[in-house]
C-alpha positions as CSV (number, residue, x, y, z in Angstrom):
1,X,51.8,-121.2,-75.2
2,X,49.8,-122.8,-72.4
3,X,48.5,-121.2,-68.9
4,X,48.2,-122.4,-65.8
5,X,46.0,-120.8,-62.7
6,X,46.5,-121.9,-59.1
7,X,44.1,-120.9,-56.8
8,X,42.6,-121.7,-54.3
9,X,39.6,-119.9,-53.7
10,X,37.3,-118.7,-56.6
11,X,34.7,-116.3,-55.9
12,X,32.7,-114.2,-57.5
13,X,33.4,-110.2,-56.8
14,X,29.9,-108.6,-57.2
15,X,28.5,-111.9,-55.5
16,X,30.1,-114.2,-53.5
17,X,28.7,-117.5,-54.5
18,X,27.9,-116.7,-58.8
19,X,30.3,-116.9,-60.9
20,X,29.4,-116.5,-64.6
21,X,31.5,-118.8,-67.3
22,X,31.6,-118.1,-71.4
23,X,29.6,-121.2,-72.6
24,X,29.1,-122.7,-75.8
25,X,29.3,-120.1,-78.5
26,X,28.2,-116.6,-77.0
27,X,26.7,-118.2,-74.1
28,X,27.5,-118.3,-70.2
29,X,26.0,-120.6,-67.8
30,X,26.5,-120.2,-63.8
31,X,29.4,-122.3,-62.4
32,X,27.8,-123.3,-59.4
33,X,24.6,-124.1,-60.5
34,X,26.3,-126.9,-63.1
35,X,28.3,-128.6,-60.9
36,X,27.1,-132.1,-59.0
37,X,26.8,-131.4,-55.9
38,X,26.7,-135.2,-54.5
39,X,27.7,-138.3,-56.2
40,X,28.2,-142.1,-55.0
41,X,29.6,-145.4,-56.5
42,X,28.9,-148.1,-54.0
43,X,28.3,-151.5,-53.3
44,X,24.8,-152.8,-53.3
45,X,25.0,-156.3,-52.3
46,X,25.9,-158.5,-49.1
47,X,27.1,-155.4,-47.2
48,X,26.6,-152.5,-49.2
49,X,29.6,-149.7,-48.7
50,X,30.5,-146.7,-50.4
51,X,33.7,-147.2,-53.0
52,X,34.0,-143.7,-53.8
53,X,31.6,-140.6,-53.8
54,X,31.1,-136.8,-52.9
55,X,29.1,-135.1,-50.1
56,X,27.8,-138.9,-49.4
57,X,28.1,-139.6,-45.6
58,X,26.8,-142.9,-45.3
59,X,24.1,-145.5,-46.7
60,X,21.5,-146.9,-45.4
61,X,20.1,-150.5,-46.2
62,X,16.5,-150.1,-46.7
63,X,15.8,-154.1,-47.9
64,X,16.4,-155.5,-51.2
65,X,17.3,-153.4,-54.0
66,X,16.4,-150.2,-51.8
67,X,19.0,-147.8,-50.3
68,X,19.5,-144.6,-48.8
69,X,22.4,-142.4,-49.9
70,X,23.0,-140.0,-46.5
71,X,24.6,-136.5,-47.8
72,X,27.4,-135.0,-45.5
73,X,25.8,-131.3,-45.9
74,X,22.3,-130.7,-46.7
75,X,20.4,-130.1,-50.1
76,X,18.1,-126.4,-50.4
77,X,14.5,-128.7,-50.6
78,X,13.8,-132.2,-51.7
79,X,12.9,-130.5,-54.8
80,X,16.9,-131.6,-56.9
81,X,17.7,-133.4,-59.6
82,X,19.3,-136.6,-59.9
83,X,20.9,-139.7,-62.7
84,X,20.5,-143.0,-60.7
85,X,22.3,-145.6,-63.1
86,X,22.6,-149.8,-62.7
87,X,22.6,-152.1,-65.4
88,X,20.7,-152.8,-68.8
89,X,18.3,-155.0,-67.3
90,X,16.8,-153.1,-64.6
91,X,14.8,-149.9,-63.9
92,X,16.0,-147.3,-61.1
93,X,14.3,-144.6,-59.4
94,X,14.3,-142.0,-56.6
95,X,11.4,-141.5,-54.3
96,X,11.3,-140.1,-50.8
97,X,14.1,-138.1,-51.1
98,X,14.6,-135.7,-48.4
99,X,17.1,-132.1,-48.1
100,X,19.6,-134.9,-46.0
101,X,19.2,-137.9,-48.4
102,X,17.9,-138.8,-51.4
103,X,16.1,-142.8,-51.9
104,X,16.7,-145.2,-54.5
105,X,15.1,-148.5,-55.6
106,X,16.4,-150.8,-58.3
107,X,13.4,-153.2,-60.2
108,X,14.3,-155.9,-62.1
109,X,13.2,-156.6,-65.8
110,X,10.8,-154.0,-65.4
111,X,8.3,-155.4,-62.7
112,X,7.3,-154.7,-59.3
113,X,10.0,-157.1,-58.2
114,X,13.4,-154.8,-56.5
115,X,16.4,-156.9,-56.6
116,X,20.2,-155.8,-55.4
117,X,22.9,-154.8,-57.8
118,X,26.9,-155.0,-57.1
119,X,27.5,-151.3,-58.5
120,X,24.3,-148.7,-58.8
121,X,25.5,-144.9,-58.7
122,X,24.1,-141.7,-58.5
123,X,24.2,-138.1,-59.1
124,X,22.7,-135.6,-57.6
125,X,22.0,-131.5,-58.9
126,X,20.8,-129.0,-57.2
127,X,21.4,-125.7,-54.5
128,X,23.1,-127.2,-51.3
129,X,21.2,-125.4,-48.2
């Protein structure tokens, strides 16, 4: 017998933004605090554009393998975490990230050297503001 649920608005009814799902085993973990709360696929070369994403407003082209991923509604601090991915042959990495966007850089082979890709993505997690 399957179930369906069609809601849609879910909160919680001793607080309004925690609500508590069984986990793993006899675990629960928080519903909001496991969900992405920005993501973007976009184009990093010629003229970089966003193909799809979440909570991303717009980019910014900050030179050569360096862009800025603009979020539509702000994060809590600059204190979030993050998965930046490109291809095998580079190293990625966030720094200057701010509660409105975060920044990410893209080195090729490993050197000092950033270099644009066609498809670098991100995800972002963390308490929106």
């Amino acid at each position: 017998m399957t179930s369906q649920l069609n809601v849609d608005t879910i909160k919680g009814n001793e607080t309004a933004g925690s609500i508590t799902i069984q986990g793993e085993g006899s675990k629960t973990t928080n519903l909001q605090q496991g969900l992405a709360k920005a993501w973007c696929n976009f184009q990093g070369t010629s003229t970089i554009s966003i193909h799809d994403g979440f909570n991303s407003a717009s980019l910014t082209d900050e030179g050569t393998g360096s862009y800025k991923v603009n979020y539509t509604s702000a994060m809590n601090s600059d204190k979030y975490g993050y998965a930046f991915c490109a291809n095998a042959q580079t190293d990625v990495g966030m720094d200057d990230n701010a509660t409105t966007y975060c920044h990410l850089f893209v080195r090729q082979g490993f050197d000092t050297t950033t270099t644009d890709i066609a498809e670098p993505c991100c995800i972002i997690h963390g308490d929106l503001a």
